[in-house]
C-alpha positions as CSV (number, residue, x, y, z in Angstrom):
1,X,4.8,-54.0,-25.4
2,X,5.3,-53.5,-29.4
3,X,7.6,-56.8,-29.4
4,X,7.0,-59.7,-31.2
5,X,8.4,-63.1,-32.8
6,X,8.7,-63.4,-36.8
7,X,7.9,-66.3,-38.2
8,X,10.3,-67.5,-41.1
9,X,11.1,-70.5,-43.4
10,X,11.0,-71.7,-46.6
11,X,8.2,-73.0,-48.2
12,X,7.2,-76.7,-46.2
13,X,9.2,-76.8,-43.6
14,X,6.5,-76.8,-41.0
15,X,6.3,-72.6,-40.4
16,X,2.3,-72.5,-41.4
17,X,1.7,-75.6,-39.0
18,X,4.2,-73.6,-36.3
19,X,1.9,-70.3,-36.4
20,X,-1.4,-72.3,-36.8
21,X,-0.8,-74.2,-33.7
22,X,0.0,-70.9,-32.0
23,X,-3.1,-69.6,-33.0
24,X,-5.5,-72.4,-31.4
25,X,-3.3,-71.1,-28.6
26,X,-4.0,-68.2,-29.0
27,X,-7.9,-68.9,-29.5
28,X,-8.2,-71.5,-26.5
29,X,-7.5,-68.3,-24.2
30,X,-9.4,-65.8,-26.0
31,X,-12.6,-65.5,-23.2
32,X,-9.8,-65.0,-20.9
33,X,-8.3,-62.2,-22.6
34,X,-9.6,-58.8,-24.1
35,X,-8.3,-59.4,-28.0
36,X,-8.5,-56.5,-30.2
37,X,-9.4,-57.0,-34.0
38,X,-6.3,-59.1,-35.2
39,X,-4.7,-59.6,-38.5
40,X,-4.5,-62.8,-40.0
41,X,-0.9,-63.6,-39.6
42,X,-0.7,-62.5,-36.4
43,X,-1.1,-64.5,-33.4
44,X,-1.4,-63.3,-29.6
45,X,-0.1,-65.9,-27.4
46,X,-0.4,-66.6,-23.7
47,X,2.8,-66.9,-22.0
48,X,2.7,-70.5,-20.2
49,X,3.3,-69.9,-16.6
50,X,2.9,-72.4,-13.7
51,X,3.5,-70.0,-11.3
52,X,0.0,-68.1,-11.6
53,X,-1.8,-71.9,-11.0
54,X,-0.2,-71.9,-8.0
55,X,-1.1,-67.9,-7.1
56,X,-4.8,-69.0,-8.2
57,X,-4.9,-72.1,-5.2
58,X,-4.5,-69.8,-2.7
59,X,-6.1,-66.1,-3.9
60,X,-9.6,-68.4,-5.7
61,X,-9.6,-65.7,-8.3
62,X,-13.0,-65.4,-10.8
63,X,-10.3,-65.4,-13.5
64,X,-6.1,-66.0,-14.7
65,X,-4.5,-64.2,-17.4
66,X,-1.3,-64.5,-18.2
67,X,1.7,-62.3,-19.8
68,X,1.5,-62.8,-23.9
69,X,3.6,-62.4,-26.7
70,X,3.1,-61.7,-30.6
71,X,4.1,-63.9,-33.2
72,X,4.3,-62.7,-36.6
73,X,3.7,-65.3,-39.9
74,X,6.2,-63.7,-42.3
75,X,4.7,-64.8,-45.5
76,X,6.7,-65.1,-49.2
77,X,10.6,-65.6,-48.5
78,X,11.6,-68.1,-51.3
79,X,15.4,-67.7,-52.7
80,X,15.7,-64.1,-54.6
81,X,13.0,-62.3,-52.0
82,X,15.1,-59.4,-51.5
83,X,15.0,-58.5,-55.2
84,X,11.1,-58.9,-54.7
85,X,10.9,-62.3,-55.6
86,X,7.6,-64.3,-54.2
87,X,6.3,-61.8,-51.5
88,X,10.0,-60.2,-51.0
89,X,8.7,-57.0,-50.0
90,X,5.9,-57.8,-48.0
91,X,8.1,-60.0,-46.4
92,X,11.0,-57.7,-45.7
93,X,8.7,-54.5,-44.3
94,X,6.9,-57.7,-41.8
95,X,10.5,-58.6,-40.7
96,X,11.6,-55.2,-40.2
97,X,9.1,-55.0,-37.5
98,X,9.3,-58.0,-35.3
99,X,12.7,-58.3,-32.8
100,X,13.3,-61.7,-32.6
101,X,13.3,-64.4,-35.7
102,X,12.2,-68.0,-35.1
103,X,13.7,-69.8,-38.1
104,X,12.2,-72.9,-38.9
105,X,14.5,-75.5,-40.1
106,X,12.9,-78.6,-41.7
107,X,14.6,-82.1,-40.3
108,X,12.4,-84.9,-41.7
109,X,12.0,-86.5,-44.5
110,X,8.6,-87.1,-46.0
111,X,8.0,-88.2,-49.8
112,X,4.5,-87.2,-49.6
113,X,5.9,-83.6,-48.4
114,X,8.0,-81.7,-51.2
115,X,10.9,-79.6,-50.5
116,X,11.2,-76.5,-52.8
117,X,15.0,-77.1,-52.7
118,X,14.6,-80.8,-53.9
119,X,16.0,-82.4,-51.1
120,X,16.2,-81.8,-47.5
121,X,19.3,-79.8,-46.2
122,X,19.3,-77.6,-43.1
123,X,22.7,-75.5,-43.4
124,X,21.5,-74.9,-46.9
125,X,18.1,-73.6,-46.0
126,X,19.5,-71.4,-43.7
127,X,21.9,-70.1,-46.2
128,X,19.7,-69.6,-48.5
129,X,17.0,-67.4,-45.7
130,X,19.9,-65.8,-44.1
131,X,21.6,-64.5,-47.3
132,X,18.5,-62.7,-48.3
133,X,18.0,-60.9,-45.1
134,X,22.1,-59.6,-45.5
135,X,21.1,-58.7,-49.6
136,X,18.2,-56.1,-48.0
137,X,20.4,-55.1,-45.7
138,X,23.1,-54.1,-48.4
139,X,20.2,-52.7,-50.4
140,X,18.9,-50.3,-47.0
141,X,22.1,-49.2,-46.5
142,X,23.4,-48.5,-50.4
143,X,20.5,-46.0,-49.9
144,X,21.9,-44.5,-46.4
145,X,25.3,-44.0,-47.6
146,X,23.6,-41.8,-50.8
147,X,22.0,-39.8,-48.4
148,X,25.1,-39.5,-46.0
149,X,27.2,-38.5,-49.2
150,X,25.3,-35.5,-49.5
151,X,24.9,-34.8,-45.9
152,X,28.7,-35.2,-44.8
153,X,29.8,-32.3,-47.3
154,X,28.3,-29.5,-44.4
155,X,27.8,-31.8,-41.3
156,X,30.1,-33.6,-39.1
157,X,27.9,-36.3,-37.7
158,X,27.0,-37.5,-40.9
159,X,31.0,-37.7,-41.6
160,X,31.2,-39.6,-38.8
161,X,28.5,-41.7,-40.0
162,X,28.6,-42.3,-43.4
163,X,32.7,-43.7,-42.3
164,X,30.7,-46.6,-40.3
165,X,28.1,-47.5,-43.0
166,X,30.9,-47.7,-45.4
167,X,32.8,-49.7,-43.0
168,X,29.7,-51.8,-42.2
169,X,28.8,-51.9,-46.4
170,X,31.9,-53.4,-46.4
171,X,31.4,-56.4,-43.9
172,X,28.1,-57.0,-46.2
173,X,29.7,-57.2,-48.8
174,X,31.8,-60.1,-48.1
175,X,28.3,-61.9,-46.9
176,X,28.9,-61.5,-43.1
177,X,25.7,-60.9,-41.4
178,X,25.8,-57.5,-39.4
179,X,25.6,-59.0,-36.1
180,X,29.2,-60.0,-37.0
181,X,30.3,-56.8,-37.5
182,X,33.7,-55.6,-34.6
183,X,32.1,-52.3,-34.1
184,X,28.4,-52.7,-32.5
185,X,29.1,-50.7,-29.6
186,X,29.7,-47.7,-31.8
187,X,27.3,-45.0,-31.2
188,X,27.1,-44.1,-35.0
189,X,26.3,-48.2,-35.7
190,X,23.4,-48.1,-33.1
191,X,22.2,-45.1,-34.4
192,X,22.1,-46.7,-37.7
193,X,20.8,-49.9,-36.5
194,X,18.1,-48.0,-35.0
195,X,16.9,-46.4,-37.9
196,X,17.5,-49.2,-40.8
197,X,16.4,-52.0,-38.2
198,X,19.0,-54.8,-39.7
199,X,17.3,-58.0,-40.7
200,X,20.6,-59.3,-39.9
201,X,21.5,-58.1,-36.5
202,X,18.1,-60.0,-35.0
203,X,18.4,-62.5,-32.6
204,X,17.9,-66.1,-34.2
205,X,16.0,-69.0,-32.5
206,X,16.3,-72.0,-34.5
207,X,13.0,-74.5,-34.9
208,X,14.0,-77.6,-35.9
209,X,10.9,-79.4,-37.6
210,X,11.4,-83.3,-36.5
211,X,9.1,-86.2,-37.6
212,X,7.6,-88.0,-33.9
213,X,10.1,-90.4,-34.0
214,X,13.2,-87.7,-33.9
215,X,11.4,-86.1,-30.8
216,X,13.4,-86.9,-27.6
217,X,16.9,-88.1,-29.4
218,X,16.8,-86.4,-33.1
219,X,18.4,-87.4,-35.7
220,X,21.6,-86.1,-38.1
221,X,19.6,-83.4,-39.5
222,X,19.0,-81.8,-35.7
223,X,22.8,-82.8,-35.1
224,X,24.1,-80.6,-38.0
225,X,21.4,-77.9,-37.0
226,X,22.5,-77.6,-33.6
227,X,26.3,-77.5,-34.4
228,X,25.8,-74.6,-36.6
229,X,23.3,-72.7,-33.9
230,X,26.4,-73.2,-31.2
231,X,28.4,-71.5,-33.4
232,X,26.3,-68.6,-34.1
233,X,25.3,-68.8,-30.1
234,X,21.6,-69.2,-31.2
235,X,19.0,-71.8,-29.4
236,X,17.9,-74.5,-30.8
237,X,14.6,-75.8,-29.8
238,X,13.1,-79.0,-31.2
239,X,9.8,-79.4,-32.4
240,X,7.2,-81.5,-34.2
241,X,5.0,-79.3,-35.3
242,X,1.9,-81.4,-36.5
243,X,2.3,-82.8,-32.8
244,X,1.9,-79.5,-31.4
245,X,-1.1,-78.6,-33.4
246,X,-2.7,-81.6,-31.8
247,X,-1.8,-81.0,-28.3
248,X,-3.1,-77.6,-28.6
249,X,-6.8,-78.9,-28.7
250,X,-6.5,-81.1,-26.0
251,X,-7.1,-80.9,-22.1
252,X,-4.6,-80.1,-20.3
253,X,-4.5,-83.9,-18.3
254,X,-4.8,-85.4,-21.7
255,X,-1.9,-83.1,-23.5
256,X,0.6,-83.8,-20.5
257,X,-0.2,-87.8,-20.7
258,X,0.4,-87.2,-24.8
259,X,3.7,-85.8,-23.8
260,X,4.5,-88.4,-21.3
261,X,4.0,-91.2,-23.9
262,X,6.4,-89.1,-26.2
263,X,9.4,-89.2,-23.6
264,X,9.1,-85.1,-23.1
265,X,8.0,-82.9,-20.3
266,X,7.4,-79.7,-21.8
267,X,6.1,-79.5,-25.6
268,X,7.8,-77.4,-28.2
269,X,5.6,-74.8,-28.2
270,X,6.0,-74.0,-25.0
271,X,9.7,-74.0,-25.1
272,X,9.4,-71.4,-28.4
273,X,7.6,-68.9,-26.1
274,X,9.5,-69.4,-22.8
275,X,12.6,-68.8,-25.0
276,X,11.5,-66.0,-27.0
277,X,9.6,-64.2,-23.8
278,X,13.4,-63.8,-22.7
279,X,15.1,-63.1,-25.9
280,X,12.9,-60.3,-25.6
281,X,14.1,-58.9,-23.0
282,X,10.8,-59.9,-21.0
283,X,9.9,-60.8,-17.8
284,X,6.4,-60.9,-15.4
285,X,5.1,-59.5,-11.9
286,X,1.9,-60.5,-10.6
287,X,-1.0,-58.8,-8.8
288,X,-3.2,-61.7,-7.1
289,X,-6.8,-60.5,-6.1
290,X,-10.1,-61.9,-6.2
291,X,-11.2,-60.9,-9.3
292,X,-8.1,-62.1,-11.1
293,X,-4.6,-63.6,-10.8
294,X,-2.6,-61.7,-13.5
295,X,0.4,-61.7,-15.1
296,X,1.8,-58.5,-16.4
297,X,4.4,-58.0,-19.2
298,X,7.3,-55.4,-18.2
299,X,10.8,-55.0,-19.8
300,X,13.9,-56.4,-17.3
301,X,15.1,-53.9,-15.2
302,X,12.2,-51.8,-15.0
303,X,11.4,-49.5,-11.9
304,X,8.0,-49.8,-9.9
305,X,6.4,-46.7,-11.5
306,X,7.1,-47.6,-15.1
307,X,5.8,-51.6,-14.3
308,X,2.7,-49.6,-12.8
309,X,2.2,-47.9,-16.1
310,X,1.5,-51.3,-17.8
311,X,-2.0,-51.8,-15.3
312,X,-2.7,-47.5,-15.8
313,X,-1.1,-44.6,-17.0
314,X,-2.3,-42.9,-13.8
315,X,-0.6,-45.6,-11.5
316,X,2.6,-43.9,-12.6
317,X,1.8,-40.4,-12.2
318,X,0.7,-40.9,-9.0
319,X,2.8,-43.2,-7.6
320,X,3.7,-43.4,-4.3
321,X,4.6,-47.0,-3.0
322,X,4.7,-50.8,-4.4
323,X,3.4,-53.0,-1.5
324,X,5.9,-56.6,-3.0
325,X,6.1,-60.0,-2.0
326,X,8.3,-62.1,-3.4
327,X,6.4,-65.5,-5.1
328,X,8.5,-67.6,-3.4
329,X,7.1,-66.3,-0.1
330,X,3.4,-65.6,-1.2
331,X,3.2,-69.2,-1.9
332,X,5.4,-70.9,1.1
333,X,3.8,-68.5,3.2
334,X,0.1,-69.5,2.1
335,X,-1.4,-65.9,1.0
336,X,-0.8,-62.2,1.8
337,X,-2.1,-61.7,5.2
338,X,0.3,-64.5,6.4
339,X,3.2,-62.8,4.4
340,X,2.7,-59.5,6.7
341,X,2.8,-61.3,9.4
342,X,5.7,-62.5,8.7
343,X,7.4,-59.4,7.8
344,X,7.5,-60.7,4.2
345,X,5.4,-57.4,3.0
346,X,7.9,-55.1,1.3
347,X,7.4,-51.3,1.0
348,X,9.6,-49.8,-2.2
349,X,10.1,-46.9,-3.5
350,X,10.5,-45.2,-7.4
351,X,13.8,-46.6,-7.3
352,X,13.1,-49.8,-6.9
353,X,13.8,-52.6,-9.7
354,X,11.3,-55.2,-10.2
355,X,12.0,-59.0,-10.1
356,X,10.8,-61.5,-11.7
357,X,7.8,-63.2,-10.2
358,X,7.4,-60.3,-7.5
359,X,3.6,-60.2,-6.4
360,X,2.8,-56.3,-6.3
361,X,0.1,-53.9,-5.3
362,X,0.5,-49.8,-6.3
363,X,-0.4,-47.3,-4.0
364,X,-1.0,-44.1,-6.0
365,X,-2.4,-40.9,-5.9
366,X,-4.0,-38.7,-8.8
């Protein structure tokens, strides 16, 4: 889908565990799924869905594969990185990329574990992350309005323009991320936004790095944490994330009785992705058959031709029908041939919007 999750933290608050755990994830799946040749700090990550268990006990499929998402380890941000400090740049260009940030927060305290700031502090840490990503944004669009200067003297949409980036400089300038800023909707600001991809206008999802015994209840760290993320309206997910690098190796019976003993149903990890899968704008549809139960990745809202694309180019060009069944009924009902008996079988059209957990098969012509 070109989407992904970045990765970001200071230095020891659990962001290498995080992406490592993801990893074995990412790993434990891998004769499931056709990698490609990765980079190291990426990580492609199956998409935890119950739903395709419950496809596979009826269809007996020779294999599952889930939806997956990318997550991004965005290596070097220590206090100065948009000057270039650490791995500022390489950091910054990573960022640029991904669409959602998962900011890990550390929330424990550990002597053996030292904290680059000297103590632990979790509005300070994300001060201190968050004020870099506004100081490259002031820096990107410093260099805009140069151009725009020159531009605006013989065109009127750069006029038009350069007004909004000087209104938007402005809002910088004062430390405001741009997410803040009161004109968003403004065609010129989207344009920019498009083009300068703002570190600061990302969607946030907050990690808060507990120690096992902060896991079900936290602790004043998580309590300050989430107070600030409600009034940012970011999630908050808690996490300890040398406990999810240890469930990731385990069998599935033995992880869930792990989590049991814990007090929590679902781990962290899972959360992360569930949470970040719909940040993204994300959503599934299935196609059950005997040689696999799949789950593939389309953007909400997306019409039947375009979710047919994702399986083969060819599905949209020659597209002339999605056969859908709702989950709900493929499973209550037992299977597809009890679904058409029932009248449960759907015929749509190139209008149609796909849903959320729709079971689909294309009928096509090329």
């Amino acid at each position: 889908m070109g989407l992904g999750v970045g990765i970001v933290g200071l230095p020891n608050v659990g962001k290498s565990t995080t992406f490592n755990a993801l990893t074995k994830a990412q790993n434990a799946e891998a004769q499931n799924y056709p990698f490609c040749t990765i980079e190291p700090n990426k990580a492609i990550v199956p998409v935890p869905d119950k739903r395709l268990d419950a496809l596979a006990e009826i269809v007996i499929p020779d294999k599952i594969q889930h939806s997956t998402i990318d997550f991004v380890d965005i290596a070097g941000l220590v206090r100065g990185a948009s000057k270039g400090e650490g791995l500022g740049n390489q950091f910054l260009s990573n960022i640029r990329e991904v669409e959602v940030i998962l900011h890990m927060v550390r929330c424990f305290e550990d002597g053996n574990i030292t904290h680059v700031e000297g103590d632990v502090n979790p509005l300070r840490d994300i001060e201190i992350i968050e004020t870099e990503l506004i100081y490259a944004d002031i820096t990107q669009l410093e260099k805009k309005i140069e151009r725009l200067n020159k531009q605006a003297k013989f065109d009127k949409k750069a006029a038009a323009m350069l007004e909004i980036a000087k209104s938007l400089a402005e809002h910088l300038d004062n430390l405001q991320p741009v997410k803040t800023y009161e004109d968003l909707e403004n065609e010129d600001f989207i344009a920019l936004d498009k083009e300068l991809r703002f570190l600061s206008n990302k969607d946030v999802i907050y990690g808060a790095n507990v120690d096992e015994d902060s896991l079900v209840d936290g602790n004043a760290f998580v309590d300050t944490l989430r107070e600030h993320a409600l009034s940012v309206n970011a999630d908050l997910i808690m996490l300890c994330a040398k406990i999810e690098e240890e469930l990731v190796g385990m069998e599935d019976d033995e992880a869930k009785e792990m989590l049991n003993d814990l007090g929590v149903e679902e781990s962290g990890l899972e959360k992360i992705i569930h949470t970040a899968f719909d940040k993204l704008g994300l959503q599934s549809y299935f196609t059950a058959g005997k040689v696999e139960v799949r789950a593939w990745t389309i953007l909400k809202n997306t019409k039947a031709p375009q979710a047919a694309a994702v399986i083969h180019n060819d599905f949209e060009k020659g597209f002339i029908k999605a056969e859908v069944i709702s989950y709900e009924d493929f499973v209550g009902l037992g299977g597809e041939a009890k679904c058409k008996e029932a009248g449960k079988l759907r015929l749509e059209g190139k209008d149609y919007i796909v849903q959320d957990g729709d079971v689909m098969h294309f009928r096509f012509n090329v």
